[in-house]
Structures are given as C-alpha cells and as structure tokens.
N, C-alpha and C positions, 0 to 999 in steps of 0.2 A: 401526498406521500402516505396517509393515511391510510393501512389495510392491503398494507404490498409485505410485511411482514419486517424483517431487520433491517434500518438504513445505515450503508455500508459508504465510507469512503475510499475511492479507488486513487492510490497517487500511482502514475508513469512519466515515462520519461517523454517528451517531444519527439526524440527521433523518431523519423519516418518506418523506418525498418521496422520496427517492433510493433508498429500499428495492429497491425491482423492481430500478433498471437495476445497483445493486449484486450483486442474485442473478444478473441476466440476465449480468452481467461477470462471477463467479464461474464458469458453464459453458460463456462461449464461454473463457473460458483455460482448460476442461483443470481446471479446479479441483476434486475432489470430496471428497466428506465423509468423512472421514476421513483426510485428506490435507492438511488446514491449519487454523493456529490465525486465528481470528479476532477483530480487535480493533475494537471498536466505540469510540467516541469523539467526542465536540464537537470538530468540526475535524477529522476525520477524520486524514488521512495531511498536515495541513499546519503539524502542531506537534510535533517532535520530542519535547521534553519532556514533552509527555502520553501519550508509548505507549512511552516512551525503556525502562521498568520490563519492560512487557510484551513488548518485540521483544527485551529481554536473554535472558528466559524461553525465548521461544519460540528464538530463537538460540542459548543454551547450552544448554539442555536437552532442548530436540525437535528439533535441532537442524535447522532449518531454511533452505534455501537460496536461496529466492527470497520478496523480499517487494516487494508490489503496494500502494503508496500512493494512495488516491485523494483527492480533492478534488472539489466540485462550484460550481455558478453559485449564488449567492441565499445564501453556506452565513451565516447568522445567527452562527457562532462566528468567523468573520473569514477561510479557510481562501480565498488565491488561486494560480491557478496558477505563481506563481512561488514563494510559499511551500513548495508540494508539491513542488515539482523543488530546492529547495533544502534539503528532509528526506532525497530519493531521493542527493543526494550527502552527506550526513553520515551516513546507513546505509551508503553504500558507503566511506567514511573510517571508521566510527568500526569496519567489521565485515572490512575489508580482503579478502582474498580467498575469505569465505567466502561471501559473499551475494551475489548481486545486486540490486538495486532498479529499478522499473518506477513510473512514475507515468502517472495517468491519471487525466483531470481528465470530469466527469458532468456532465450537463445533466438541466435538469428536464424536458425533454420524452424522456428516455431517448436522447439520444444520447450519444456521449464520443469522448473525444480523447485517442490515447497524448501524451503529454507527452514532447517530444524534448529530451534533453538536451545541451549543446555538448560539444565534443569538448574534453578536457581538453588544458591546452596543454604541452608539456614543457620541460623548464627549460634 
C-alpha cells in the first residue's frame, strides 16, 4: 500500500442495488485498489456499531486516514441520512485527529449526495 498516496476506508451497504454507483463513487474520489480497506455491511456507513471492529483495524493497523461512509435511499437495513452523518461525527470523536470522515448518501438511480455536515459550535 506503500506510495499509492492516502489509504482510505470505504464502508457500504451489501445491497445489490447500490453496487455500480458505489464502484462509480470509489473512482471519481481518487480511490484505487490498493489503497483502501473496504467494508461491506447492512447499513452500510449508518450504524457505527456494525463496522465500529473493522474501522478500529483498518485505523490502527493500516493505518488509515480518511474514511468515506455511505448510506443510500430504499436501504432495507434502516440506514438514513441523518444516521450516516451522525457515524461521520463519532469517527471523527472517537479517532480525533487522525481521520477524517466524509459521508455521502446514494440514490437508486446512481446519483448521490456529499452529506454536509454543521459546523461544530465552540463552547
């Protein structure tokens, strides 16, 4: 993985549906093979505790700096977009200043939507 530039962990959902525009999201970010762990899952990027084992992995061991949560329309495991921007800040709490987090929410007809998150407010 050496010399492919930022390794990036991609979580989606299993569903079949979302397949393509999850590869087609994979190459327009820059993402290549060899360069990130990928974590499949029900719910894709909108349940912390189902990928919480795998982002540790991929975070202390391949050590990984940017991870891209998705979520989609129709997702049969419950995954909405307020769930996924609500993982996209508990990655960035629970990994402080090593990661960043990116959500981005699919549509069944392949389109998508970066997922903007609010500006944290200071105390």
């Amino acid at each position: 993985m050496r010399g492919l530039g930022e390794l990036v962990c991609l979580v989606h959902c299993i569903d079949p549906r979302i397949q393509e525009a999850v590869e087609w999201l994979r190459r327009a970010s820059g993402i290549r093979y060899g360069s990130f762990d990928r974590v499949s899952i029900a719910g894709g990027g909108g349940f912390f505790d189902r990928f919480e084992r795998e982002l540790d992995i991929a975070v202390k061991s391949h050590r990984v700096t940017r991870i891209v949560l998705t979520g989609h329309e129709d997702c049969l495991a419950g995954a909405t977009p307020e769930l996924v921007l609500g993982c996209a800040d508990a990655v960035e709490s629970r990994y402080a200043e090593r990661v960043r987090a990116e959500a981005v929410w699919l549509r069944l007809d392949g389109s998508r939507e970066t997922l903007e998150r609010k500006p944290k407010r200071s105390a």
